[in-house]
N, CA and C of each residue as an Amber inpcrd file, in Angstrom:
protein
   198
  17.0280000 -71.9330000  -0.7320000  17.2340000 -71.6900000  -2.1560000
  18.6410000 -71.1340000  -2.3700000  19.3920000 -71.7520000  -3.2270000
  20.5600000 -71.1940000  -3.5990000  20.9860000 -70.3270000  -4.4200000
  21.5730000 -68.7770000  -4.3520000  21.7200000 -68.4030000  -4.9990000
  23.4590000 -68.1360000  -5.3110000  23.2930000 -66.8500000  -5.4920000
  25.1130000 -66.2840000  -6.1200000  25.2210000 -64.7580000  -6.3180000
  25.7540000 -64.2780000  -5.6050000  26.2110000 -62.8170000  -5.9580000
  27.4140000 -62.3170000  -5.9620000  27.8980000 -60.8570000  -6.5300000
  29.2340000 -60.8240000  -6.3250000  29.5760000 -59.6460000  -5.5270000
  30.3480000 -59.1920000  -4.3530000  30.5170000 -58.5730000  -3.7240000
  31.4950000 -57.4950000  -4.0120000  31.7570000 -56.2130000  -3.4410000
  32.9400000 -55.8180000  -4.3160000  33.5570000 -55.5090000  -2.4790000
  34.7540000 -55.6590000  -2.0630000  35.3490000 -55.7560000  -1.0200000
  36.8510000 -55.0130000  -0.7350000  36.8630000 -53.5860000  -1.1650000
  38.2150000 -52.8860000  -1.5440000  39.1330000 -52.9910000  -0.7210000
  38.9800000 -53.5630000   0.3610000  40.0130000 -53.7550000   1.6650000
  40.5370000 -54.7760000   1.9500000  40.0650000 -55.9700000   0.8710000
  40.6880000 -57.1810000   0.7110000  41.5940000 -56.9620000  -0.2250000
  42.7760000 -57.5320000   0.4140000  44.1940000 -57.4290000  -0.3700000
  45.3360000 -58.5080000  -0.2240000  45.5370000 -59.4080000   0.8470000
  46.1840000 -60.4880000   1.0420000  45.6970000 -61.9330000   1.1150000
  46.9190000 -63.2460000   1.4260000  45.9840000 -64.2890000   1.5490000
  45.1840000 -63.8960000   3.6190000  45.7960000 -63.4900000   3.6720000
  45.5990000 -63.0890000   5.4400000  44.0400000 -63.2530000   4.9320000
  43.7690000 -61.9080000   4.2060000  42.2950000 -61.0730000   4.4420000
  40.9270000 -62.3160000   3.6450000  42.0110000 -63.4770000   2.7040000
  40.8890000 -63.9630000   2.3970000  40.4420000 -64.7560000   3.5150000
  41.4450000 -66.0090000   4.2440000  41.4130000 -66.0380000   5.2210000
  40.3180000 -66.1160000   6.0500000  40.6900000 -64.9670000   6.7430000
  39.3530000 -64.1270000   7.7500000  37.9250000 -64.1250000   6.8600000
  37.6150000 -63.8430000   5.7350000  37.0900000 -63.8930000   4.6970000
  35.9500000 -65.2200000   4.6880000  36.6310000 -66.5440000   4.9840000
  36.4820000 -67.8060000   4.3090000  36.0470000 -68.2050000   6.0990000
  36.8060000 -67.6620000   7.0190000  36.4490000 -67.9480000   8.2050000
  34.9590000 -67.4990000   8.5840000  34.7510000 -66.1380000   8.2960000
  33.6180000 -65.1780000   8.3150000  32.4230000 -66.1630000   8.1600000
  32.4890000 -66.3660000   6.7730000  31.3400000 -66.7470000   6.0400000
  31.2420000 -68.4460000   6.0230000  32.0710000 -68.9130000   6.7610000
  31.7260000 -70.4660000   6.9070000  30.7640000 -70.5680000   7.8480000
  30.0860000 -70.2700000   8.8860000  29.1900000 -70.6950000  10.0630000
  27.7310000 -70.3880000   8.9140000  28.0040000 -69.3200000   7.8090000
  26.6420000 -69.1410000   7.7730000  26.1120000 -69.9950000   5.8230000
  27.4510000 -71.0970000   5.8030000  27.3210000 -71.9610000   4.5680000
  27.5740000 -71.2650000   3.2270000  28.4010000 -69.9130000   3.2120000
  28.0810000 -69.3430000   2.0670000  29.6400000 -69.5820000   1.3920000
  29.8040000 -69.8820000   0.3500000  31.1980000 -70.6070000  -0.3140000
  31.8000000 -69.3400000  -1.0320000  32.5360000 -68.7590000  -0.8300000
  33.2860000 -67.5030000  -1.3760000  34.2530000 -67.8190000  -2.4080000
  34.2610000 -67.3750000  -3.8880000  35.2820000 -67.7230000  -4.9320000
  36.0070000 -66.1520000  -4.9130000  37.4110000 -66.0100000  -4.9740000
  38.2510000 -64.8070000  -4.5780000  38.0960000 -64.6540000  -6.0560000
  38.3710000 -63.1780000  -5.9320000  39.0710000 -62.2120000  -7.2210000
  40.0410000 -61.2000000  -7.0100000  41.0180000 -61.7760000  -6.0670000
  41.6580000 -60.6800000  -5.2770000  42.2470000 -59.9630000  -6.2980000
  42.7730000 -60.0160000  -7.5310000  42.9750000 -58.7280000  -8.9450000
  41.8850000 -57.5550000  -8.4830000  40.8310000 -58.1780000  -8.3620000
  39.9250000 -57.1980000  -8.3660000  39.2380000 -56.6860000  -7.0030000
  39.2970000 -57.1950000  -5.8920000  38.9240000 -57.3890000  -4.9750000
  37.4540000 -57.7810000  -5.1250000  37.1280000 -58.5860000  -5.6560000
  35.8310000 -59.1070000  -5.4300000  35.3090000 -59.8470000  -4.7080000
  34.4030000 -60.4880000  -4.2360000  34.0340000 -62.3020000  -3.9810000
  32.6630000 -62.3740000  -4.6380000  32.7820000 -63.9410000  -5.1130000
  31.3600000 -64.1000000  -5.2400000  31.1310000 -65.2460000  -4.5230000
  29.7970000 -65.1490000  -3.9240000  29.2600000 -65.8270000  -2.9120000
  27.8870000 -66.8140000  -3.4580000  28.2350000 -68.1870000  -3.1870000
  27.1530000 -69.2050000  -3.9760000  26.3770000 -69.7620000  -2.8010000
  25.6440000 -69.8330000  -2.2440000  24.8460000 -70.7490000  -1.0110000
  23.8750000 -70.3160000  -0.6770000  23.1880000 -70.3550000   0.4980000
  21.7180000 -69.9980000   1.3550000  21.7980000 -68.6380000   1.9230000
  23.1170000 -68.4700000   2.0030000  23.0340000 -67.7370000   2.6850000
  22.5110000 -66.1580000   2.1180000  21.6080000 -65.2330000   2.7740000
  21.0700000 -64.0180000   2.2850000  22.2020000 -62.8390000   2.3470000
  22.2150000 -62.2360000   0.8470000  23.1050000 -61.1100000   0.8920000
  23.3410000 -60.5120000   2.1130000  22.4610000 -59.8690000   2.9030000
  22.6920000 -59.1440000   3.7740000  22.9540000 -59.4470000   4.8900000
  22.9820000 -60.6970000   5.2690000  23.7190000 -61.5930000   6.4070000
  25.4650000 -61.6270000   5.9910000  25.7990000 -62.1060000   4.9620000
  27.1460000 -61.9980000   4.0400000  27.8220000 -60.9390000   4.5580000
  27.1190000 -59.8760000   4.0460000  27.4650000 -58.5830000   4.2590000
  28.0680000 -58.1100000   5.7890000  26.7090000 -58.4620000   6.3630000
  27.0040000 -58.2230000   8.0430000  28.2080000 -58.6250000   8.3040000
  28.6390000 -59.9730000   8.2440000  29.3310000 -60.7220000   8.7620000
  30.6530000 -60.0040000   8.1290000  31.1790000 -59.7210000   6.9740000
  31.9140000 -59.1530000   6.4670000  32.0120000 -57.8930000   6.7470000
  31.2670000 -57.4060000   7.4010000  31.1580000 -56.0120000   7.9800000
  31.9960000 -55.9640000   9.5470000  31.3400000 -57.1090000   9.9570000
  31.8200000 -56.8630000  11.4820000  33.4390000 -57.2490000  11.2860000
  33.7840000 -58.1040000  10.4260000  35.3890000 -58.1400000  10.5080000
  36.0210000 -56.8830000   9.8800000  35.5620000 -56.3810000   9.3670000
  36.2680000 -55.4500000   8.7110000  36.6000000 -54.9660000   7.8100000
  35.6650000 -55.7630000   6.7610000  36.0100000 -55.8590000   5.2350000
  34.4570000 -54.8850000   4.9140000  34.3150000 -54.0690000   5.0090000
  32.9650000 -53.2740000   4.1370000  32.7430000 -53.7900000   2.6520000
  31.6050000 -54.5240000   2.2500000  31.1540000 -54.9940000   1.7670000
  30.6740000 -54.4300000   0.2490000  30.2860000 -54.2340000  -0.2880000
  28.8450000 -53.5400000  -1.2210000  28.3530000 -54.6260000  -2.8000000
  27.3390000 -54.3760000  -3.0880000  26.7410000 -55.8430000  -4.7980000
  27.5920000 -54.9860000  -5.5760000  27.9120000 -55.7790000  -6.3670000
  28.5450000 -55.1550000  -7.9500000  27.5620000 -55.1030000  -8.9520000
């Protein structure tokens, strides 16, 4: 089932970090739209928030829902 959420990601700040970002979250199908003004992402696919999260966790980007 597909959903969409938006992440808030304060440690994203370059194209570098989206990047890593877009790398992260490709194995687990989840399509990331940037808001780097704001540091956001929102995330559209299968994939479950808290997998997202993880994965964005272990690189380095601490995560949290808006």
């Amino acid at each position: 089932m597909a959903h969409a959420y938006t992440l808030s990601v304060p440690d994203m700040s370059c194209g570098h970090c989206r990047a890593s970002i877009d790398k992260a979250l490709a194995p687990l199908a989840a399509k990331p739209a940037f808001d780097m003004e704001h540091r956001r992402v929102t995330v559209s696919g299968d994939a479950p928030e808290p997998a997202v999260i993880a994965a964005l966790d272990a690189i380095g980007f601490p995560a949290q829902r808006v």
